[in-house]
Steps between C-alpha positions, in 0.01 A plus 500: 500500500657757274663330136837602523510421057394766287185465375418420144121458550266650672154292647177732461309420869187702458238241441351166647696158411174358413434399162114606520586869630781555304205388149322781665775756541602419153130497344456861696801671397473426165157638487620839643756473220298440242256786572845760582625336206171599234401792677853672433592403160106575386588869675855548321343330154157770488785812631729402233246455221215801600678842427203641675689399836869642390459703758772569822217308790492204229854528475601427834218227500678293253773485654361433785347209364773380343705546797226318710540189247848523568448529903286200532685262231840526744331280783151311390562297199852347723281410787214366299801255304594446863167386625377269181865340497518462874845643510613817731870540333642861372838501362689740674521763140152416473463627878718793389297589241167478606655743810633763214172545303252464803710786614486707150105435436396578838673831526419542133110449626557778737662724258239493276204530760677821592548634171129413426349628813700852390325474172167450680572814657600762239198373277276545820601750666754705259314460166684804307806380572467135463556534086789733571663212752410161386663513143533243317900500486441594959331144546730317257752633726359450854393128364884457389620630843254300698623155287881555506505704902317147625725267261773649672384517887397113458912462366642637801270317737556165331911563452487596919288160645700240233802687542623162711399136455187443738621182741235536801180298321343439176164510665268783373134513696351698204344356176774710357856665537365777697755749614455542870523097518786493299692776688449294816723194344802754421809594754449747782709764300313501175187461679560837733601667135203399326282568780598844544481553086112329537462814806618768264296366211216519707498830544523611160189246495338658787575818318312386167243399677472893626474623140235284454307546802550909440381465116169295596460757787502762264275276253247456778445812575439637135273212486330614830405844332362341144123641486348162393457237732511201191896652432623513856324117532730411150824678584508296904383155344803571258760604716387370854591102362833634346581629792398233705686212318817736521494529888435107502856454308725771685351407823576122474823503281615755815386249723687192340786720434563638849322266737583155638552223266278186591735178553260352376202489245171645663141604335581855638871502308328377171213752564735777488746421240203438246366831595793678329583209239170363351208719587674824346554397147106292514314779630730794275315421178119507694562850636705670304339365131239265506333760683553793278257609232736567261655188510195321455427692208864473338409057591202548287653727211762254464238198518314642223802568262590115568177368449250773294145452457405364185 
């Protein structure tokens, strides 16, 4: 029966009511956090301190990882305190909010996956000009754009689904405000508006996802005519993964965004909203860093200047 009160709280859904599953939701999620949580920061600390890697591609990777920090810290730690306190509640700004920033980081995240992927490409396959293009006062402004552009969009998409007091339900079947969940609760009217906005937005997504699919198509096939058989092996186990875990997060943030929202919790559901919520900002510092040689190097060069041999 539909709560004809506004709502001043929300109840998070997405998880078993027993006590032993929700210890093992809790004990899981925090270790994804954890490792998100050190992998990042130890990526922004070495970029930050190394001025070997002041470079545009190291750039973008900071903020990356800072933004991924940011991406994952909206949801996880809240359902984690959810699960070891055995209470589901959101307050209805605390709803709000975790709406407006999951909003800003995750288009943020796509932002700078695009701008990266068109860095990938001028240093691959347009290597006179890339010096010429990626200047350092270019990237300070595409990074600027990218924050403040997404900042914005996640304002207006906020401002349209809580521009009226929700009164259907205070039932959420996610471990977290999720947005196609929460537009489901509002009125008929601001749920037509905001579905429409969600259609246009996805085709500016659809049309990043172009750019990128046109730069790696172009990176693929320089790759394809490299003499040596060791550098075309390097440059696919580098970019295959990146591109890989960036499919993964368009493709299922499409398919939560557009599709049919579960009434209620379901392995499937969870499957798919930690596909574009969790995995991305775990599995960001293995491929894009932890991999790298030069990060690994810049780990040890720091290392050594911390603790120096005697």
């Amino acid at each position: 029966m539909n709560n004809l009160t506004d709502v001043a709280e929300f109840l998070l859904m997405g998880f078993s009511e027993v006590w032993a599953l929700q210890i093992l939701h809790a004990g899981l999620f925090l270790l994804l956090y954890l490792a998100a949580l050190v992998g990042n920061l130890l990526i922004v600390t070495v970029i930050t301190l190394d001025h070997y890697l002041h470079t545009p591609m190291y750039f973008f990777l900071k903020n990356l990882s800072f933004l991924d920090l940011c991406y994952i810290s909206v949801t996880v730690p809240k359902s984690v305190h959810s699960s070891l306190t055995h209470s589901s509640s959101i307050s209805y700004l605390g709803c709000m909010a975790q709406v407006y920033f999951f909003f800003a980081f995750a288009s943020a995240e796509l932002a700078f996956l695009t701008v990266m992927s068109y860095d990938r490409y001028l240093a691959i396959c347009r290597p006179l000009q890339y010096g010429a293009v990626m200047t350092a006062g270019k990237c300070c402004q595409m990074a600027a754009t990218a924050w403040l552009s997404c900042f914005s969009y996640a304002a207006v998409h906020t401002g349209n689904m809580f521009q009226e007091p929700i009164s259907r339900s205070n039932s959420i079947h996610q471990f977290f405000c999720d947005i196609p969940h929460v537009l489901a609760l509002v009125s008929c009217e601001v749920f037509f508006a905001e579905f429409v906005a969600l259609a246009l937005s996805s085709c500016l997504v659809m049309g990043c996802f172009g750019l990128m699919i046109t730069s790696y198509f172009h990176i693929f096939s320089t790759v394809l005519r490299i003499p040596s058989g060791e550098g075309r092996a390097k440059a696919f186990s580098t970019c295959s993964p990146q591109l890989a875990v960036t499919v993964l997060f368009l493709s299922t943030g499409l398919f939560a965004a557009l599709g049919p929202v579960a009434k209620s919790s379901s392995f499937q559901d969870l499957g798919i909203v930690l596909a574009y919520t969790v995995l991305p900002p775990v599995l960001n510092p293995i491929i894009y860093s932890l991999r790298n040689k030069e990060i690994k190097t810049a780990l040890w060069r720091q290392f050594w200047k911390i603790h120096p041999l005697p």
